[in-house]
N, C-alpha and C positions, 0 to 999 in steps of 0.2 A: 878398432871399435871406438865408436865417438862416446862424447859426455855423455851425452843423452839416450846413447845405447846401452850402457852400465848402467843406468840409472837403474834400481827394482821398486815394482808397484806391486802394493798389496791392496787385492780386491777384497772386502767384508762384505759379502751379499749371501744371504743365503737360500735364495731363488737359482735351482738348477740351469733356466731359461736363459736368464741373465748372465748369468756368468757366461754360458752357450757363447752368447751375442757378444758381450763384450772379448772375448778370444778373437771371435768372427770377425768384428769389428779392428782388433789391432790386425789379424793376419792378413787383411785387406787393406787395411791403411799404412802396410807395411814397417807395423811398430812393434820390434823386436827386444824388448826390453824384459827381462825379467820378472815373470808376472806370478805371485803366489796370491794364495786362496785360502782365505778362513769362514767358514756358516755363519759365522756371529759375531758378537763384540766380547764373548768372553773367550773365543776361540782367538781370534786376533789378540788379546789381551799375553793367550799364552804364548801363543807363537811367536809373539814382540816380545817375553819377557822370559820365557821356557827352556827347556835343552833344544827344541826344533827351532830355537833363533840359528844354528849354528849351520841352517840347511838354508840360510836367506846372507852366506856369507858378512854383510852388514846391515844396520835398519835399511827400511826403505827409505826410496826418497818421493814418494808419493802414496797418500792413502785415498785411495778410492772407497767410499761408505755407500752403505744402503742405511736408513734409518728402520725399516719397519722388519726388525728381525726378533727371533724365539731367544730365551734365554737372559741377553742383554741387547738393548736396542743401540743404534747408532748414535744416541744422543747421553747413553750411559756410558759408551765406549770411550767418548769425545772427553765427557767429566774426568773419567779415570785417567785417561791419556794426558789431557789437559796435567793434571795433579802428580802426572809420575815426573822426576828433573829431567831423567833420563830419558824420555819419551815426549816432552810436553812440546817439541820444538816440530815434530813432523808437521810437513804437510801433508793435508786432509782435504780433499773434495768431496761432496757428499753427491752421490750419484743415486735417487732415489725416482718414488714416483708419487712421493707427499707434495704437494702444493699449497699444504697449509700452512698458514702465515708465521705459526705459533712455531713449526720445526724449523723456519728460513731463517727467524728471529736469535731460536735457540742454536742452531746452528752457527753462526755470524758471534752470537754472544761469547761462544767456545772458540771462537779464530778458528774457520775452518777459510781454506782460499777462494775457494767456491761452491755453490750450488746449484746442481745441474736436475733439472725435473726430467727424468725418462721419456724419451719420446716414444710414440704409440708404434712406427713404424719402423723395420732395422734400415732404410737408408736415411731416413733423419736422425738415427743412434750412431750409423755409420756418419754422416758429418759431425755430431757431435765429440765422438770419440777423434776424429780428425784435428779437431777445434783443438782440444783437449790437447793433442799431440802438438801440434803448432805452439798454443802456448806454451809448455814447458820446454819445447825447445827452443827457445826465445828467453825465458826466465831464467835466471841467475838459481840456479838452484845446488846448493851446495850436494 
């Protein structure tokens, strides 16, 4: 198993579809990485901080976010995350389908690594998540 195969990503989306596609999208771009799933940012909050951490062996080494979720949004997840010692170091790509200037800003303000706007179609999701893949296999990521 390589580095980058160990590596586990947590998806915070809580769009059924989405989640769907992003599975779709790794098991086609043949990116086999450990991938868990939280509805929301206070569900991710527990999961990172809970008895059910002990089912993700260690934190992740990527957070994949949706901003526009129930509960706690991805931009409150980001503050808390931001604020925990223990937590404040992950990385965070935000994978949403805001394009407003005001979440890119606030997003970027909270050190997230990137910002990716959801594409309309699943083979432009499928490159995207590919990109996505390329990068981190390339990045220094502890």
């Amino acid at each position: 198993m390589t580095k980058t195969q160990s590596m586990s990503i947590l998806l915070v989306e809580d769009d059924d579809v989405d989640v769907m596609n992003v599975k779709r999208a790794f098991q086609k771009s043949n990116i086999t990485n450990p991938l868990f799933v939280a509805g929301n940012g206070q569900e991710a909050l527990d999961l990172l901080r809970g008895p059910r951490r002990a089912e993700m062996v260690h934190l992740p080494n990527l957070i994949l976010l949706d901003l526009r979720m129930p509960k706690m949004s991805g931009i409150e997840f980001l503050r808390e995350l931001r604020a925990d010692p223990e937590l404040k170091k992950l990385i965070v790509v935000v994978l949403t389908t805001s394009d407003d200037e005001k979440d890119v800003l606030s997003a970027y303000n909270l050190n997230v690594a990137g910002y990716i706007i959801k594409p309309v179609t699943f083979d432009k999701f499928l490159q995207a998540m590919a990109t996505l893949n390329l990068y981190w296999t390339l990045s220094e990521i502890p």
